[in-house]
TIDO-770132 format. One record per residue (C-alpha): x, z, y negated; residue in three letters. Coordinates in nm, 4 decimals. Layout:
BEGIN
- c1,c3,c2,type
- X,Z,Y,ALA $
...
//
This chain:
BEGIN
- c1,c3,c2,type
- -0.9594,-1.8973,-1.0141,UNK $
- -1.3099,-2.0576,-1.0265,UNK $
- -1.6467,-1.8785,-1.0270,UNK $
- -1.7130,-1.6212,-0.7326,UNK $
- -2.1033,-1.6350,-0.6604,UNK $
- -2.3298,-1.4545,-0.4444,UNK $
- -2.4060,-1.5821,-0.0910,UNK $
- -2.5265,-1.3290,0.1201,UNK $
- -2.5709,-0.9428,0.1144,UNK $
- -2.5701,-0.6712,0.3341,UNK $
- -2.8112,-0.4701,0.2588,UNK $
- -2.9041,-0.1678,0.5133,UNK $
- -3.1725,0.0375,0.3937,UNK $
- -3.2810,0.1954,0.7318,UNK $
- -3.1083,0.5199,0.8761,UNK $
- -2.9668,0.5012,1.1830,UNK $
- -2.9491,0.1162,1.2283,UNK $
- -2.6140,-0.0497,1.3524,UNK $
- -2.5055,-0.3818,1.2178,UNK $
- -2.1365,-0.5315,1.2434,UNK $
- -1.9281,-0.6393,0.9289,UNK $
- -1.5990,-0.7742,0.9518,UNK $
- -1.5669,-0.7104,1.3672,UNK $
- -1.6079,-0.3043,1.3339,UNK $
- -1.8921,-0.1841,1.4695,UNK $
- -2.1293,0.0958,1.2580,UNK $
- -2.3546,0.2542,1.5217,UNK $
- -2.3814,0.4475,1.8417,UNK $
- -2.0211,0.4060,1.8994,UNK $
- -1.8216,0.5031,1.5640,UNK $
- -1.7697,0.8956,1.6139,UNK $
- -1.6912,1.1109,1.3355,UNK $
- -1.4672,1.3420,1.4622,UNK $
- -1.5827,1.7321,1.3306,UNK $
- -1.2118,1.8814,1.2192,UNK $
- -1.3686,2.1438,1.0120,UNK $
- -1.1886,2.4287,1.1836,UNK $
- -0.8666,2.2986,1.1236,UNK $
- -0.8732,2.2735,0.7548,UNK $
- -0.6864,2.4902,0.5117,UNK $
- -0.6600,2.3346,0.1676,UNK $
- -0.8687,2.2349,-0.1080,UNK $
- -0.7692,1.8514,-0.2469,UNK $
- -1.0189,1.7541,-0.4605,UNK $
- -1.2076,1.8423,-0.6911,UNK $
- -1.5983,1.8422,-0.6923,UNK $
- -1.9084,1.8848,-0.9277,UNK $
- -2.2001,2.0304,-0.8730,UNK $
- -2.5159,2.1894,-1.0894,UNK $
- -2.2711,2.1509,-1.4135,UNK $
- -1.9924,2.2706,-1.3160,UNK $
- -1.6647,2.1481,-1.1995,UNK $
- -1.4740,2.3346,-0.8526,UNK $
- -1.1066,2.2539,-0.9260,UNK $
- -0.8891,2.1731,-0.6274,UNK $
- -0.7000,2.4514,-0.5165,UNK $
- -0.4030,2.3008,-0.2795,UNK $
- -0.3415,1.9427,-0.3489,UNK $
- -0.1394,1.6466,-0.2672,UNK $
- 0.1691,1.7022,-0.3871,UNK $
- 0.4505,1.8998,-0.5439,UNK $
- 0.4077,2.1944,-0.2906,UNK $
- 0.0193,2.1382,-0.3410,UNK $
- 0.0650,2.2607,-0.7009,UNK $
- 0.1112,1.9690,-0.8994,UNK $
- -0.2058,1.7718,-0.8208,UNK $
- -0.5074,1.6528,-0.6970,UNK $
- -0.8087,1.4034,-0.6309,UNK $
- -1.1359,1.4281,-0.8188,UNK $
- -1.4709,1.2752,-0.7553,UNK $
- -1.6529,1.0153,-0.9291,UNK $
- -1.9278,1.3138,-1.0881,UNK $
- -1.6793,1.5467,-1.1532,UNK $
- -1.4276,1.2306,-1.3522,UNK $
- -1.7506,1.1636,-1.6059,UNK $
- -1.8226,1.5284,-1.6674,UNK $
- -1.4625,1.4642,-1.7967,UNK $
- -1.5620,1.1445,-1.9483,UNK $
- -1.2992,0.9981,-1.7742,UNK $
- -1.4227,0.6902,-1.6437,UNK $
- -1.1744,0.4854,-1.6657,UNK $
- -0.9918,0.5697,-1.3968,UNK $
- -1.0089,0.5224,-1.0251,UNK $
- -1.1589,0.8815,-0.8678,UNK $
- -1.3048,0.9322,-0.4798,UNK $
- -1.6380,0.8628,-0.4200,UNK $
- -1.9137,1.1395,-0.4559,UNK $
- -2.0293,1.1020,-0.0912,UNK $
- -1.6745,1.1083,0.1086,UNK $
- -1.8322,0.7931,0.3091,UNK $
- -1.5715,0.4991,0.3385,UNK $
- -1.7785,0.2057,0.4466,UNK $
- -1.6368,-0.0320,0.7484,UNK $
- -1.3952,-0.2685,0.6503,UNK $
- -1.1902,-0.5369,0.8401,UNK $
- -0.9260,-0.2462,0.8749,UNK $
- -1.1248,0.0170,0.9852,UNK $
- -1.5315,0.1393,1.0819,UNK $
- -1.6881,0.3745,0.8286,UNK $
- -1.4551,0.6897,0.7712,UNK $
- -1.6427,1.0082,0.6452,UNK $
- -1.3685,1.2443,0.5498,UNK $
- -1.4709,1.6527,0.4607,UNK $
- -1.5067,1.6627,0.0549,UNK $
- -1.8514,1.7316,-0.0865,UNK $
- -2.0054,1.7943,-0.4190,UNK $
- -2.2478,2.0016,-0.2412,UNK $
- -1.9071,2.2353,-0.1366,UNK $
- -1.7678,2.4127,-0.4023,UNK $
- -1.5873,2.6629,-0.1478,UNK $
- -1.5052,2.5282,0.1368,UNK $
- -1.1830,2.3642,0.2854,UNK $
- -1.1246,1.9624,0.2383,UNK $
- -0.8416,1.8967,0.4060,UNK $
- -0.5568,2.0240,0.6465,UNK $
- -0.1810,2.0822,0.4773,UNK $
- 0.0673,2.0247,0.6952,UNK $
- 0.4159,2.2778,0.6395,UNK $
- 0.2735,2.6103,0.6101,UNK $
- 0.5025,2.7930,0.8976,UNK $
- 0.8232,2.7029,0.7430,UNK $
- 0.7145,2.8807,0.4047,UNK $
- 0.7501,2.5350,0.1887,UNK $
- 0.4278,2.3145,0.2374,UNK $
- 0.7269,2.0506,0.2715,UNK $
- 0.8636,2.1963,0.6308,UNK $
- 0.7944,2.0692,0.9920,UNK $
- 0.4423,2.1231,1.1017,UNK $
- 0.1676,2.0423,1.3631,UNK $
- -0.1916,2.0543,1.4326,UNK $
- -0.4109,1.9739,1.6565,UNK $
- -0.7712,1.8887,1.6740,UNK $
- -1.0197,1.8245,1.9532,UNK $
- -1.2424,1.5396,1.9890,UNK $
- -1.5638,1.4615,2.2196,UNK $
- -1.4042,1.3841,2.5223,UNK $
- -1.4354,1.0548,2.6398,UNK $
- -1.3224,0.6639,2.6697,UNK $
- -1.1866,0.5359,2.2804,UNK $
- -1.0805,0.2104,2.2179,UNK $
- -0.9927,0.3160,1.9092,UNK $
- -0.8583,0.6484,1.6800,UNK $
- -0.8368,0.6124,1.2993,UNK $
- -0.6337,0.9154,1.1025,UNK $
- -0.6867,0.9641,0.7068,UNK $
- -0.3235,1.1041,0.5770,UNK $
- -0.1520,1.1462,0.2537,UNK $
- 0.1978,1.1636,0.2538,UNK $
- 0.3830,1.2588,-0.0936,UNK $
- 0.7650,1.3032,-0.2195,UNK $
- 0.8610,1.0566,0.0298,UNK $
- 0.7052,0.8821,0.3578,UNK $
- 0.6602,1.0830,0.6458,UNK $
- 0.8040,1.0795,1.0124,UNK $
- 0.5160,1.1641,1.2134,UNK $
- 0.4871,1.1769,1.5816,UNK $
- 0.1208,1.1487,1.6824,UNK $
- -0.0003,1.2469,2.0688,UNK $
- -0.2852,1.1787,2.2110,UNK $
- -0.3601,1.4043,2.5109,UNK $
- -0.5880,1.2588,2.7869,UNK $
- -0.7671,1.4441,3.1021,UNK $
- -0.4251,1.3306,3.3022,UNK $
- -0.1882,1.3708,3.0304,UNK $
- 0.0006,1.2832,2.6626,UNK $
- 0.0846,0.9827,2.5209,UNK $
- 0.3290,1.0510,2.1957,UNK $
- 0.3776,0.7794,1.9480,UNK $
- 0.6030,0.8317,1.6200,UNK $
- 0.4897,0.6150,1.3311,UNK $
- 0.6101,0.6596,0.9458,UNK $
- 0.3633,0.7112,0.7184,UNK $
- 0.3959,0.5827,0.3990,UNK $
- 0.4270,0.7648,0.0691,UNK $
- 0.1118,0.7640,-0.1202,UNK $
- 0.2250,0.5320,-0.4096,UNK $
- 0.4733,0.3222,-0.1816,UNK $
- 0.4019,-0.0395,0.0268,UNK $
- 0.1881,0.0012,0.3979,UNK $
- 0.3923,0.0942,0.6476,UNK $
- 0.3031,-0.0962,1.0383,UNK $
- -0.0383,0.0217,1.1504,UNK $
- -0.1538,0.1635,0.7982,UNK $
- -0.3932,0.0301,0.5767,UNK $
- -0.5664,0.1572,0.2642,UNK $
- -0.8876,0.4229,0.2794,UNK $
- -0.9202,0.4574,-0.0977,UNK $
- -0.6215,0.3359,-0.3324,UNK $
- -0.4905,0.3026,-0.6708,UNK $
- -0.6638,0.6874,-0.7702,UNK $
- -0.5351,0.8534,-1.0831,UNK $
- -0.4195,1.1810,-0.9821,UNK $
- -0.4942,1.5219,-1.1851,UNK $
- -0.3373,1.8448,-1.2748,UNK $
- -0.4978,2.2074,-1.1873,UNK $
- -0.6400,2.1667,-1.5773,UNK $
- -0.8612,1.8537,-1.4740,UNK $
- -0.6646,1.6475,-1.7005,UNK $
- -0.5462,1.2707,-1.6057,UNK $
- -0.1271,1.2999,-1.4601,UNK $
- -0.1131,0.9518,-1.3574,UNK $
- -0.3873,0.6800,-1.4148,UNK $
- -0.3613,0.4917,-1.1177,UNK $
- -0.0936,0.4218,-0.7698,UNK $
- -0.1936,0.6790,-0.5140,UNK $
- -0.3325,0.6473,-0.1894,UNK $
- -0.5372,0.8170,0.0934,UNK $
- -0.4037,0.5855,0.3813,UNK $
- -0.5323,0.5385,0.7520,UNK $
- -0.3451,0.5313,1.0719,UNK $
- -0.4799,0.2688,1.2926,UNK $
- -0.4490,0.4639,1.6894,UNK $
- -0.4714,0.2380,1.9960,UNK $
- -0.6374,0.4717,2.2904,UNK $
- -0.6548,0.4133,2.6531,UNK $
- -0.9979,0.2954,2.7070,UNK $
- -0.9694,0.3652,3.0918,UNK $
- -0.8915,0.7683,3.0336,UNK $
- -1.0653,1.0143,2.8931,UNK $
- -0.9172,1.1616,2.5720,UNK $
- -0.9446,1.5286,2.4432,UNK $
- -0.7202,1.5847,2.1858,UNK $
- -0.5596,1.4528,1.9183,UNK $
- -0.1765,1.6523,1.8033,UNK $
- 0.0264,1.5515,1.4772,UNK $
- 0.3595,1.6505,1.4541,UNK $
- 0.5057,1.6051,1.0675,UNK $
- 0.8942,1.5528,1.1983,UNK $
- 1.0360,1.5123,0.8096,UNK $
- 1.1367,1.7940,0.5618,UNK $
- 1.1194,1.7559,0.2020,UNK $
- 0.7862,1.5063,0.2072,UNK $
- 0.4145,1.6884,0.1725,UNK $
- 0.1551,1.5805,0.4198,UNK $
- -0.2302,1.6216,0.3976,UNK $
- -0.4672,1.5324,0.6481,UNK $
- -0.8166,1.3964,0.5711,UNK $
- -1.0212,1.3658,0.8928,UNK $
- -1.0583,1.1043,1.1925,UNK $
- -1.2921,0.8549,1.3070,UNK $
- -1.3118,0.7703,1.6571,UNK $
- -1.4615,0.4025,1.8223,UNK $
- -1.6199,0.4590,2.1732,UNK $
- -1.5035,0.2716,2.4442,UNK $
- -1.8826,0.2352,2.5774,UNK $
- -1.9071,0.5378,2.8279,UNK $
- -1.8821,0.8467,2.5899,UNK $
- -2.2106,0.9402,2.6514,UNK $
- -2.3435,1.2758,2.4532,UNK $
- -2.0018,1.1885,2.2633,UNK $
- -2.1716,0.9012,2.0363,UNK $
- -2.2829,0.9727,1.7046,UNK $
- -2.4803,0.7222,1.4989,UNK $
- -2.4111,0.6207,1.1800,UNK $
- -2.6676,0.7537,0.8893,UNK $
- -2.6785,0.4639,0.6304,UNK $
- -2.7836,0.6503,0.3096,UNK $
- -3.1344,0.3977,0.1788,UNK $
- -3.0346,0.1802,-0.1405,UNK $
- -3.2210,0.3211,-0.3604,UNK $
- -3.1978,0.1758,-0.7574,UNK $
- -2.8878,-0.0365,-0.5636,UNK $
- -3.1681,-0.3095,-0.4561,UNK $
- -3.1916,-0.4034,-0.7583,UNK $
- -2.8773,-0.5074,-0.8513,UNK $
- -2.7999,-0.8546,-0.9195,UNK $
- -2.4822,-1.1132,-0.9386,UNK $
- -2.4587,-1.3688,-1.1645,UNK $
- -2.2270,-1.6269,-1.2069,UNK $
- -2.0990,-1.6978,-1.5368,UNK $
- -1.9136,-2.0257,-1.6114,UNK $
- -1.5513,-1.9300,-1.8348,UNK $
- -1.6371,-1.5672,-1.7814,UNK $
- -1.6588,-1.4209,-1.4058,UNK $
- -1.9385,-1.2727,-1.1638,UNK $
- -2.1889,-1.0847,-1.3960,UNK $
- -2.3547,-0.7461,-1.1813,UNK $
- -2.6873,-0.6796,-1.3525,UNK $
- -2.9558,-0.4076,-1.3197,UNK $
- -2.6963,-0.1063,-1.2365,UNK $
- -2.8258,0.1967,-1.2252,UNK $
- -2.6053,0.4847,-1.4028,UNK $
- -2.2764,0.6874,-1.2291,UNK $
- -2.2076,0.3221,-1.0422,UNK $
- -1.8955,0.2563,-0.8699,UNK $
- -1.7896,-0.0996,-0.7889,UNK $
- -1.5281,-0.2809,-0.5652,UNK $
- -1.4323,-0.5655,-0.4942,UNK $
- -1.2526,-0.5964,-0.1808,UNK $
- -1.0461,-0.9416,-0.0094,UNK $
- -1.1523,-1.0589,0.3259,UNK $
- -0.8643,-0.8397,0.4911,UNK $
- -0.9913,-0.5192,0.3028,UNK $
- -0.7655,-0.5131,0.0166,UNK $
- -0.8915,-0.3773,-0.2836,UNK $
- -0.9076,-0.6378,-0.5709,UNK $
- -1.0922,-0.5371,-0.8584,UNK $
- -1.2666,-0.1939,-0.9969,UNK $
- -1.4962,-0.0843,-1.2309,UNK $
- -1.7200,0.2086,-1.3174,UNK $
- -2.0712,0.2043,-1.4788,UNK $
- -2.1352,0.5310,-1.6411,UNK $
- -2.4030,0.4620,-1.8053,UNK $
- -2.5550,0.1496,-1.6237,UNK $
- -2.6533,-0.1847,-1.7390,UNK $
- -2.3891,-0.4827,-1.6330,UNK $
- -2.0338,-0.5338,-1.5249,UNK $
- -1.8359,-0.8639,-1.5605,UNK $
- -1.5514,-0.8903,-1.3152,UNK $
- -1.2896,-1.1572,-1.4782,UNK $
- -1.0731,-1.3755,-1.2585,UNK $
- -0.7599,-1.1788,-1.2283,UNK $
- -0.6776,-0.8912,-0.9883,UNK $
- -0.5840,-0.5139,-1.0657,UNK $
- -0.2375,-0.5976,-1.0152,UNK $
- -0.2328,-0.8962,-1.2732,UNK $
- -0.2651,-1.2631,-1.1842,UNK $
- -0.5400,-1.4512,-1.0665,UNK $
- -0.7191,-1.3606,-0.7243,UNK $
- -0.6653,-1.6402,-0.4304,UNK $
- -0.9963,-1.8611,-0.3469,UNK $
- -1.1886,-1.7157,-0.0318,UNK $
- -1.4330,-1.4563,0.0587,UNK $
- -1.4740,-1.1532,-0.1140,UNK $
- -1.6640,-0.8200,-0.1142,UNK $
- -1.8476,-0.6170,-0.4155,UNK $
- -1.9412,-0.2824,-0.3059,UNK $
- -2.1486,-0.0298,-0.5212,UNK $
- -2.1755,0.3483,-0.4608,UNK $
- -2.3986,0.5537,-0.6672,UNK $
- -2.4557,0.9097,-0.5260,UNK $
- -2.4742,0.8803,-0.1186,UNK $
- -2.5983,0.5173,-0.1483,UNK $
- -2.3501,0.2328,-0.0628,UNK $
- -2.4480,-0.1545,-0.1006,UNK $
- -2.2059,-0.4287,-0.0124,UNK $
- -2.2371,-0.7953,-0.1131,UNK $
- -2.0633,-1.0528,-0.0010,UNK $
- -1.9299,-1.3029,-0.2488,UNK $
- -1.7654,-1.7166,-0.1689,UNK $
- -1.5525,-1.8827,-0.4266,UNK $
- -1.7406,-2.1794,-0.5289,UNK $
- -1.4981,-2.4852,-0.7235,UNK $
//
């Protein structure tokens, strides 16, 4: 593939300004739905003041076998060389979905992450609901952060308006299988870990995002999930709703963390080599995402400096000409630049 080089950026610095990348809107209308009563599990693990909060109930095997980790708490490990969650839990809009915030913190080191579905049947693997309300009003869209393990899940999802459910049964995907119809990717490839903070598997596993269609025309209050299949594990992460223009005291705006040291990173293109990032600052996380939201490439900057992303993908092979995405998280800070193959 030739050179990738730098055309525009996207810098926003301000809080509380909306700007539109990719179609999906980031501003009065993306609502970050509070689930925080609902959750009953610990998934990841954090770090905080020195010390590392171990995930509790995880992803899989019963939620005994193992967990996600953030970025902070993977080099306090000096294990950067795998994929972790980012520090601040904020997914960034993509052309599959408007900025997800989902309920881990570094800041936490007691409180629930995530909502395990299973519990009544005494297996975490059993039949299980939950519900969860939201600020009623018109949505266009829903978007649903799930992890589905030992299997895909059968998962019937209902969506009760002022007059009324709608039930829809989709299959989620298990977390180190193919997308399923109307899932897409909210983090990917993460190395999973063991209750000892040591590395299980290096890379392959998923937090993955159900894509809802609402009624724009009724007013919706709740939002039920009904895990139909035995014998799979199923966590959920949080959900993100998009106004359809009259939710009134509903909206929420998004708070885009300032750039900080991120300003001053540079691209460079370098002929036989790749796209050269310069002036990283330290604890630096960087993506590079296709057009369609796919994650491409990864690397982590522990200690700062530069990053040279080659020509081929994660997978192997060389990456298709076309538009293309860096972004960098360090701490609550996300900057995305927007890269152009150039012959």
């Amino acid at each position: 593939m030739s050179i990738l080089r730098l055309v525009n950026k996207l810098a926003a610095a301000v809080v509380g300004i909306a700007l539109t990348w990719c179609g999906v809107a980031l501003g009065a209308d993306t609502i970050q739905v509070n689930v925080k009563s609902i959750l009953n599990a610990r998934a990841v693990t954090t770090f905080s003041n020195g010390k590392l909060y171990t995930w509790s109930k995880g992803i899989d095997g019963n939620g005994g076998s193992d967990g996600y980790i953030t970025h902070s708490a993977a080099v306090f490990l000096n294990r950067t060389d795998v994929l972790t969650l980012p520090d601040s839990a904020r997914f960034p809009a993509n052309g599959n979905h408007p900025t997800m915030i989902l309920n881990y913190s570094n800041t936490d080191s007691t409180g629930f992450q995530t909502h395990y579905l299973g519990a009544p049947s005494g297996s975490y693997s059993g039949i299980d609901s939950v519900t969860f309300s939201v600020p009623q009003g018109n949505y266009s869209k829903v978007y649903i952060a799930l992890t589905s393990s030992e299997g895909s899940t059968s998962l019937d999802v209902v969506l009760s308006y002022a007059d009324g459910p709608v039930t829809t049964n989709f299959t989620c995907p298990d977390y180190a299988q193919a997308l399923t119809p109307n899932f897409f990717f909210v983090d990917s490839n993460l190395a999973k870990w063991t209750p000892q903070n040591t590395v299980n598997e290096t890379a392959g596993h998923n937090i993955n995002g159900l894509n809802l269609t609402a009624n724009p025309a009724k007013i919706l209050t709740s939002v039920k999930l009904i895990k139909r299949t035995t014998g799979s594990y199923l966590v959920f992460w949080g959900a993100t709703g998009v106004g359809a223009g009259t939710t009134g005291a509903a909206r929420a705006s998004e708070r885009i963390a300032p750039l900080g040291a991120l300003s001053a990173v540079r691209c460079l293109a370098r002929r036989n080599i790749g796209m050269q990032f310069v002036n990283i600052p330290a604890a630096t996380q960087l993506t590079v995402y296709s057009a369609n939201g796919k994650p491409v490439d990864h690397a982590v900057s522990a200690n700062g400096g530069s990053v040279t992303f080659d020509r081929g993908a994660v997978t192997g092979g060389a990456v298709p000409t076309g538009v293309y995405f860096c972004e960098l998280r360090s701490g609550n800070a996300v900057r995305i630049m927007r890269l152009i193959d150039a012959k």
